[in-house]
ZAZA-393135 format. One record per residue (C-alpha): residue number from 1; residue in three letters; x, z, y. Coordinates in steps of 0.25 Angstrom, whole numbers, plus 5000, padded with zeros to 4 digits. Layout:
N
     k     r     xx     zz     yy
   NUM   ALA      X      Z      Y
...
This chain:
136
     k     r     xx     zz     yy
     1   UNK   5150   4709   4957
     2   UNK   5159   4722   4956
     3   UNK   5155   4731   4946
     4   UNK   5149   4745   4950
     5   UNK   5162   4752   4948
     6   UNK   5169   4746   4959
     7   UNK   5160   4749   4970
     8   UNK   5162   4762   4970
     9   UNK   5177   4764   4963
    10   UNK   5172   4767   4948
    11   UNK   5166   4779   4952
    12   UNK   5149   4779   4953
    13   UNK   5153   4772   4938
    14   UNK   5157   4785   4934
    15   UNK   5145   4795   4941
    16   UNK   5133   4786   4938
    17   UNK   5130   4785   4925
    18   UNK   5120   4778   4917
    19   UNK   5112   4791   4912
    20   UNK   5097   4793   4906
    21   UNK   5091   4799   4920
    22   UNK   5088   4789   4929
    23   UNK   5091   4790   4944
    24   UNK   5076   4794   4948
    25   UNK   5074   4805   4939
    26   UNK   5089   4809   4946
    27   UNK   5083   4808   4959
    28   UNK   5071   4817   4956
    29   UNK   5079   4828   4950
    30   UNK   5089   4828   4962
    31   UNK   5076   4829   4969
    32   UNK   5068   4840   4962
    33   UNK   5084   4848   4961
    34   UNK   5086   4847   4977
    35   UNK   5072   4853   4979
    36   UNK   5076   4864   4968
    37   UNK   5089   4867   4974
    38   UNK   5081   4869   4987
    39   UNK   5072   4877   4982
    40   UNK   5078   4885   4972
    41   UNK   5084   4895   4981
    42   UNK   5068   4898   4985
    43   UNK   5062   4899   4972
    44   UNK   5073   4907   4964
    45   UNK   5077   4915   4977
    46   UNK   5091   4913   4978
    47   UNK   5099   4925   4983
    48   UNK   5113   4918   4986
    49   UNK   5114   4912   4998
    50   UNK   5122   4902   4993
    51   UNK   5114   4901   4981
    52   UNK   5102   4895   4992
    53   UNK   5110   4888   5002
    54   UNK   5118   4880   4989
    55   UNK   5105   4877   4983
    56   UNK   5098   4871   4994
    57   UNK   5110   4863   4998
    58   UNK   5109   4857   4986
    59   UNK   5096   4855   4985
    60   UNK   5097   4848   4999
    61   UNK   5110   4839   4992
    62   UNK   5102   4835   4982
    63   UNK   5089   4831   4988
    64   UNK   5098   4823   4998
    65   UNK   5106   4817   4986
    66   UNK   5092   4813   4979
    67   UNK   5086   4808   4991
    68   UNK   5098   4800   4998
    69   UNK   5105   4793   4986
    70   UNK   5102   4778   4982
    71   UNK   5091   4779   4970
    72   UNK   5078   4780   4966
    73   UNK   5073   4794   4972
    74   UNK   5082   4791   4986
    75   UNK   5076   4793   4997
    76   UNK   5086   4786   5007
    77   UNK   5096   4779   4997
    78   UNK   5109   4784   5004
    79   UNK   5118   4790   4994
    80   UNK   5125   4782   4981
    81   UNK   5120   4784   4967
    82   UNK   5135   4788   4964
    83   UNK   5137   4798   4975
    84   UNK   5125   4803   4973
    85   UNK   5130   4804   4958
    86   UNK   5144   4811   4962
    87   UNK   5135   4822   4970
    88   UNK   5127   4825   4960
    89   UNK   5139   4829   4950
    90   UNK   5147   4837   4960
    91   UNK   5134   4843   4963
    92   UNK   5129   4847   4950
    93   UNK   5145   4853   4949
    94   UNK   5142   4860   4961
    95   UNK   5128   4866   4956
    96   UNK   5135   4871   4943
    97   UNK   5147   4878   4952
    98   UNK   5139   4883   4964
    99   UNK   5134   4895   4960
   100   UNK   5150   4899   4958
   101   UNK   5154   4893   4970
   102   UNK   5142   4899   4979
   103   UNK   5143   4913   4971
   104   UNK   5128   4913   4968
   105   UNK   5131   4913   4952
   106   UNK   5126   4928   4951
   107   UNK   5112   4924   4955
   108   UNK   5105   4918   4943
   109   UNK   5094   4907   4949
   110   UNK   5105   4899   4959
   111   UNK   5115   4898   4948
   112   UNK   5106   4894   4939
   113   UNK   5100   4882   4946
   114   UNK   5114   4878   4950
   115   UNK   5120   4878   4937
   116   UNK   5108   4872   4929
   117   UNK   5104   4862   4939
   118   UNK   5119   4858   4940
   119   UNK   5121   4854   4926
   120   UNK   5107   4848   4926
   121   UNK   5112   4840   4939
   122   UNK   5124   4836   4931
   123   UNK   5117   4833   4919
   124   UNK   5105   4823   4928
   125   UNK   5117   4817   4935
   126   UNK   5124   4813   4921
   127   UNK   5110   4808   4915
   128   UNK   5107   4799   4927
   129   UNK   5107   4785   4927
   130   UNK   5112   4781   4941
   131   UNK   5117   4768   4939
   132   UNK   5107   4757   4945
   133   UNK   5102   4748   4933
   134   UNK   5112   4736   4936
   135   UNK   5105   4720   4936
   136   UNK   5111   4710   4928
């Protein structure tokens, strides 16, 4: 049987590490983030337009991403663990940079979130163990 690194080129080998969170609990904060993102521009009344229409997009991506991806909390099993693990760092990259590309970065609540939950993003996907238990 090939080994895991020649189905997909050497590269899920790379993303998918074998951290300390385990793939549910990643699930469940993508869930409670995308709600977050949605709602964010509501409860902390956003003045950028940008700042609303970018935090609701991603909030929609991740509710998506959570739902849609092949794992314990998926809800339709249609997107790989290692794409789903390559989103998620460009996203949480994107979260850190959008206030700057968006020009939202004068308001303090948006940039805020984005920055924080950015690092934090990057930090869960580091920590999370998304490689399947494998049978000997």
């Amino acid at each position: 049987m090939p080994d895991a690194s020649a189905l997909d080129g050497g590269y899920g080998v790379l993303m998918l590490r074998d951290g300390p969170i385990p793939r549910a609990i990643h699930g469940i904060i993508e869930y409670v983030a995308g709600a977050l993102f949605v709602a964010a521009p509501f409860l902390f009344d956003y003045d950028s337009g940008y700042a609303v229409g970018v935090s609701i997009a991603v909030g929609v991506l991740l509710l998506v991403m959570a739902a849609a991806t092949v794992g314990p909390t998926s809800l339709i099993n249609s997107i790989q663990v290692t794409v789903h693990a390559a989103v998620d760092y460009a996203l949480a990259v994107f979260l850190i940079a959008a206030p700057f590309i968006f020009r939202f970065n004068d308001e303090g609540a948006p940039t805020a979130i984005f920055i924080v939950v950015g690092v934090l993003h990057l930090l869960v996907t580091i920590g999370t163990k998304f490689k399947e238990p494998t049978s000997a």
